[in-house]
C-alpha positions as CSV (number, residue, x, y, z in Angstrom):
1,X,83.5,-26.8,-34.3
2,X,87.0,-27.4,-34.0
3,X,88.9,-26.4,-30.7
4,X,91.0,-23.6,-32.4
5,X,87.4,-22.0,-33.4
6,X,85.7,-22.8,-30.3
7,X,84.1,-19.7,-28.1
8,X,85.4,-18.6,-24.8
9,X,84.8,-16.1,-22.8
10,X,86.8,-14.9,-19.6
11,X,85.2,-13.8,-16.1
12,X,86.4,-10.7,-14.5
13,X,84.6,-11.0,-11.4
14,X,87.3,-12.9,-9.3
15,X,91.3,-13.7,-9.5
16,X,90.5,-16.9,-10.7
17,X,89.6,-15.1,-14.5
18,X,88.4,-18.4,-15.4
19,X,88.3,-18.5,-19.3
20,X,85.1,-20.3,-20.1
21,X,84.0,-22.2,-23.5
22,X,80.5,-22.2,-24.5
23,X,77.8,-24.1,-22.8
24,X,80.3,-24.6,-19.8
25,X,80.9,-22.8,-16.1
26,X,83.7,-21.3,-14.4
27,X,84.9,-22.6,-11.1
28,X,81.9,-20.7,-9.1
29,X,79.6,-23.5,-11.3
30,X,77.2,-20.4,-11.4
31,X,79.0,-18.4,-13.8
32,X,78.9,-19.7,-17.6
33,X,79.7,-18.7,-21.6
34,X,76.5,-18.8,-23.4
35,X,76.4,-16.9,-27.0
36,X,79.5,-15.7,-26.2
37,X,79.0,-13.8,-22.8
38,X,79.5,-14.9,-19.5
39,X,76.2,-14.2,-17.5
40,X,74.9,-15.7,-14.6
41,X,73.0,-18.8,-14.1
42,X,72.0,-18.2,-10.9
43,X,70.5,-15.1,-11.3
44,X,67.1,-14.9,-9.1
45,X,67.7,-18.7,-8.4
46,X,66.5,-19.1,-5.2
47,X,67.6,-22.4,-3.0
48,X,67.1,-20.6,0.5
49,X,64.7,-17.8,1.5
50,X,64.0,-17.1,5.4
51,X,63.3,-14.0,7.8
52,X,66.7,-14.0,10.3
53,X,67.5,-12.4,13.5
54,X,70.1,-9.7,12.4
55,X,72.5,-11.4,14.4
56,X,72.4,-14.8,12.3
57,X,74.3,-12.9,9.7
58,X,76.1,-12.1,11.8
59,X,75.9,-8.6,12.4
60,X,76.3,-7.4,16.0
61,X,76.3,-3.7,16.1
62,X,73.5,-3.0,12.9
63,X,70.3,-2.6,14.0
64,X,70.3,-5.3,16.8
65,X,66.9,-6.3,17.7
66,X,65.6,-6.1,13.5
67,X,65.4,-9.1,11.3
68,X,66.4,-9.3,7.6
69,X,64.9,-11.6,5.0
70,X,67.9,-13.6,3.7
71,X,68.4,-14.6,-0.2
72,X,70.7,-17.7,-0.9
73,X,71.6,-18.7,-4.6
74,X,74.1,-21.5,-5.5
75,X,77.6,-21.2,-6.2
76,X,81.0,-20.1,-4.6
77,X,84.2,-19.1,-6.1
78,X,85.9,-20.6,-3.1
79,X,86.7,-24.3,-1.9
80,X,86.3,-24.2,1.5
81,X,86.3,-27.8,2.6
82,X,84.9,-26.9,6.4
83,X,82.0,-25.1,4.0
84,X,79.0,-24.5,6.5
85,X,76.4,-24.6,3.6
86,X,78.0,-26.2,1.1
87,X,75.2,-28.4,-0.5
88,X,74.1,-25.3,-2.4
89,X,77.8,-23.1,-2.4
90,X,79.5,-26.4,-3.8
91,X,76.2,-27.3,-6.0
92,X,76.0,-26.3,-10.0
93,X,72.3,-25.4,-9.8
94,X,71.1,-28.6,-12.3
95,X,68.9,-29.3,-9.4
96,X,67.2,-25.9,-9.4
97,X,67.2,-24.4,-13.0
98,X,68.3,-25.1,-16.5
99,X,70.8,-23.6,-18.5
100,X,71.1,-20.0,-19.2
101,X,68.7,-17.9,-18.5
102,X,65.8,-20.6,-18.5
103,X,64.7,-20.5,-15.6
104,X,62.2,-23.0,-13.8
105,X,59.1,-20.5,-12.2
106,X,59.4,-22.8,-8.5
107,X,62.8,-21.7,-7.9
108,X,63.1,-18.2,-10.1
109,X,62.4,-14.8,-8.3
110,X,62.8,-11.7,-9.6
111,X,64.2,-8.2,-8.1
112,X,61.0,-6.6,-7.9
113,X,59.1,-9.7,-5.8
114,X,61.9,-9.9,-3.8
115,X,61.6,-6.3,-3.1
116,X,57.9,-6.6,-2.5
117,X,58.2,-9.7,-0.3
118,X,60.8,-7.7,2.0
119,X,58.2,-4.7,2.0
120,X,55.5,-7.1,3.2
121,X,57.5,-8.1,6.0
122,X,57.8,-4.8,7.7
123,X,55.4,-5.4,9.9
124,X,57.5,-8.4,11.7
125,X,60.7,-6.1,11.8
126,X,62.3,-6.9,8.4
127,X,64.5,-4.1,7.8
128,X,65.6,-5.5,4.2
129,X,67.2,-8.3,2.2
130,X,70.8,-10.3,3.1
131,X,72.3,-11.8,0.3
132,X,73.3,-14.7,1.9
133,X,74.2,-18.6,2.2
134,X,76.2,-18.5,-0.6
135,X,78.8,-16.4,-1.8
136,X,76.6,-13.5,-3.2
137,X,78.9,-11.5,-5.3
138,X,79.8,-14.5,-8.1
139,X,76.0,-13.5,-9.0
140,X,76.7,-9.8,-8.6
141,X,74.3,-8.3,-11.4
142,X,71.0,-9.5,-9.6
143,X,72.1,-8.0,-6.0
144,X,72.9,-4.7,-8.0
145,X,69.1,-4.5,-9.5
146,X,67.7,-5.5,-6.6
147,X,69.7,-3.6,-4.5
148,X,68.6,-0.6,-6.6
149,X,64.8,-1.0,-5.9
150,X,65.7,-2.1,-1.9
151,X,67.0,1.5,-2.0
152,X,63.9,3.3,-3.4
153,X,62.0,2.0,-0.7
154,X,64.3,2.8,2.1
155,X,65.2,-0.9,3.2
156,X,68.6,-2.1,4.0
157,X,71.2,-4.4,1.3
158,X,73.1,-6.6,3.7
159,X,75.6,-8.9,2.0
160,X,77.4,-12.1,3.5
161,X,80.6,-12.6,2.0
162,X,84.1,-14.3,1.4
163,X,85.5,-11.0,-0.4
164,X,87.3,-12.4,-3.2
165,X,86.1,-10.0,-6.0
166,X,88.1,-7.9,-7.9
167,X,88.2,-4.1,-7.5
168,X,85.7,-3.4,-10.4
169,X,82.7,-5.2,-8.6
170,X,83.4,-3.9,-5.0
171,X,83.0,-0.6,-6.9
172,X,79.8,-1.4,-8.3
173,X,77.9,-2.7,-6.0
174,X,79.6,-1.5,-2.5
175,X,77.8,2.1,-3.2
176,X,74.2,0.3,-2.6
177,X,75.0,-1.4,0.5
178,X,74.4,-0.9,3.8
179,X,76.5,-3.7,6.2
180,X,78.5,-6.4,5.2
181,X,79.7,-9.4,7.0
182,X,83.0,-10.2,5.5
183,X,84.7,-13.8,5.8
184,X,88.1,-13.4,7.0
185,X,88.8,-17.0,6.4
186,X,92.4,-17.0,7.8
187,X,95.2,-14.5,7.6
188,X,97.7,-17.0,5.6
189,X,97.8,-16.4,1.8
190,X,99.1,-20.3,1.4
191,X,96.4,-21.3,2.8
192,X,94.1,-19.3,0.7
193,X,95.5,-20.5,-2.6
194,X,95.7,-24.3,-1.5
195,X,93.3,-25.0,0.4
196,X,90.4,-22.3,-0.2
197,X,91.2,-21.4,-3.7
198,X,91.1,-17.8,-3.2
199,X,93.4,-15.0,-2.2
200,X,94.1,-13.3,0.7
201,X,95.2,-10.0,-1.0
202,X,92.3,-9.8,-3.1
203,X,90.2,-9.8,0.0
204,X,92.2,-7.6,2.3
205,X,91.6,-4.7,-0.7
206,X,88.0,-5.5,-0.4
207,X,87.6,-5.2,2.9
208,X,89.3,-2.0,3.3
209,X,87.0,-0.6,0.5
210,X,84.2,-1.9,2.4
211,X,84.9,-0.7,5.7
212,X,85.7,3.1,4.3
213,X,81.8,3.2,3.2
214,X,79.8,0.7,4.6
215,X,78.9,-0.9,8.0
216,X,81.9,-3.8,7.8
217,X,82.0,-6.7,10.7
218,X,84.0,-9.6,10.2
219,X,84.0,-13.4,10.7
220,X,86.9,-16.0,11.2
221,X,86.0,-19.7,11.7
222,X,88.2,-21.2,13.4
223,X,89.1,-24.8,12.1
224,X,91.3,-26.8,14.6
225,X,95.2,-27.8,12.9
226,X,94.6,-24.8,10.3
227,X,94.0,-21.5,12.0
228,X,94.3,-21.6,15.3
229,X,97.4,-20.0,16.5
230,X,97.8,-17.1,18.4
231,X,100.5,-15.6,16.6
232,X,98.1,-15.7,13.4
233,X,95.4,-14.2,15.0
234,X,97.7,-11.7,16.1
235,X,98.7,-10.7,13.0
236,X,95.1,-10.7,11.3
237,X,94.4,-8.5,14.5
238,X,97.0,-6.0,14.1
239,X,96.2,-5.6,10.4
240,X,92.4,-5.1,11.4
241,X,93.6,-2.1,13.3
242,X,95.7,-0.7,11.1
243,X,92.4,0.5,9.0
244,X,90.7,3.5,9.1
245,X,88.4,3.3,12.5
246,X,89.6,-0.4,12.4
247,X,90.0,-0.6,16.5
248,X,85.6,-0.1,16.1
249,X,84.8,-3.0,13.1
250,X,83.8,-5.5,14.9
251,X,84.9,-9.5,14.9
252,X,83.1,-12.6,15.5
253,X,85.5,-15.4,16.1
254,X,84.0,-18.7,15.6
255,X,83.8,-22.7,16.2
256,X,84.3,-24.9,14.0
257,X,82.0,-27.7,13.6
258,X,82.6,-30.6,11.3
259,X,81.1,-30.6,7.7
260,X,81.3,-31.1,3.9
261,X,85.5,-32.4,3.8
262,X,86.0,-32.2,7.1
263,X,83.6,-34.1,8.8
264,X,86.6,-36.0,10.4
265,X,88.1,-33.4,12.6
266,X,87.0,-32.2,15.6
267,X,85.0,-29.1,16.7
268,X,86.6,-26.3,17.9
269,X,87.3,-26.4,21.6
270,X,85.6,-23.5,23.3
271,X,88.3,-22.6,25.4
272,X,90.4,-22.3,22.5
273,X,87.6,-19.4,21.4
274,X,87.5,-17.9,24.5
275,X,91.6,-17.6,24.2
276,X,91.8,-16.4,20.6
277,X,88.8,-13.8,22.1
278,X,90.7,-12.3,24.8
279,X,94.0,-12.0,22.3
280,X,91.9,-9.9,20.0
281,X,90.4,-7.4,22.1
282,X,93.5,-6.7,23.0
283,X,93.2,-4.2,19.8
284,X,89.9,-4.4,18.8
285,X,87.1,-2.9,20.9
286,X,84.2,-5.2,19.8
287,X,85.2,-9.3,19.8
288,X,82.6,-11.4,19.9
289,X,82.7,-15.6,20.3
290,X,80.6,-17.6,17.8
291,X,78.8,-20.7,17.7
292,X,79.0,-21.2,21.1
């Protein structure tokens, strides 16, 4: 097949639109053309499954106390290079399924076990499923069926994520969740597009439709040389505000530790935490220090 005649297909899940030929990935690796469609390779692919403390999420003011049972996949439309978990966010799944929708049975769950396992663990305080430990929303169709059948049996959808969806997902799938813990990874858009390979507008819009129908709180690691001013925190602080009930979302402000790029710099100092802490509840009524 020549290249003229060769079959692409564009993703609309992210800015990034990524046009994608057959048999090949966007730049989430867990989003491909096969037959002509983009689908999702990582649907039901599961590389991390454990019951959490609410507050690992983290989510401060949602049912404190309960614990969730948190779903990872592969994949990330972002670049992070301070990623936290990024042997699976940075991976292209080879390691934990096969091409399309083939599946291998030790790594492959579907909505309706996922929904029975979370049922099972009721009795030890499991309130739901967290789509978690990756970015959840590159892999948007299998939250949405299972988020479906979480809601017939009156458990809680919980997603962890950067934000960086378009408008049509956040309305699709925002209707069947619960609480969301949004990374606000910095409050610069230069820094989104060169060194995370997102964009900050794209996630402001998000969080705003978030917070106007869902339980929003929101995390900013806090990464030593690249945002750790005052005056940036100020602004992100401000903006936070501005939103509807946006004094009440809550904000967990968090240390940096060294990993995946940046293994060479330093952690976060606490003190500089506990300073960026008291400069946010300044406006906001619930600030909260992280990875302390």
């Amino acid at each position: 097949m020549s290249d003229a005649q060769e079959t692409r297909a564009i993703c609309m899940v992210c800015p990034h639109r990524c046009v994608i030929p057959e048999g090949k990935t966007g730049r989430c690796r867990a989003r491909g053309t096969r037959n002509g469609m983009v689908i999702p390779l990582n649907y039901g692919i599961s590389t991390a499954l454990a019951l959490d403390p609410i507050e690992k999420k983290p989510l401060a003011r949602f049912y404190p106390g309960s614990w969730i049972l948190s779903f990872g996949s592969f994949g990330c439309n972002l670049n992070c290079p301070f990623c936290q978990n990024w042997e699976i966010s940075m991976s292209d799944g080879k390691e934990y399924c096969q091409t399309g929708r083939e599946m291998l049975s030790e790594n492959y769950i579907s909505p309706e076990a996922l929904v029975n396992m979370a049922e099972q663990l009721r009795s030890k305080g499991n309130i739901g499923v967290a789509f978690t430990y990756n970015e959840p929303l590159i892999g948007y169709e299998f939250v949405l069926d299972t988020a479906r059948l979480l809601k017939e049996k009156d458990l809680k959808v919980v997603l962890v994520t950067n934000g960086c969806v378009k408008d049509e997902i956040a309305d699709e799938v925002l209707p069947f969740v619960d609480a969301l813990n949004i990374d606000l990874k910095c409050f610069r858009e230069d820094i989104y597009k060169t060194v995370l390979g997102g964009d900050l507008e794209t996630v402001q819009r998000f969080i705003e439709k978030a917070s106007a129908c869902c339980h929003v709180e929101l995390t900013n690691l806090i990464v030593p040389g690249m945002n750790d001013s005052e005056e940036e925190l100020q602004s992100m602080v401000q903006w936070i505000a501005s939103l509807l009930h946006g004094e009440e979302i809550p904000l967990h402000i968090t240390r940096f530790f060294p990993r995946y790029r940046f293994r060479e710099k330093q952690p976060t100092d606490r003190s500089t935490i506990l300073r960026l802490v008291d400069v946010a509840r300044k406006r906001l009524k619930y600030v909260y220090p992280g990875n302390m």
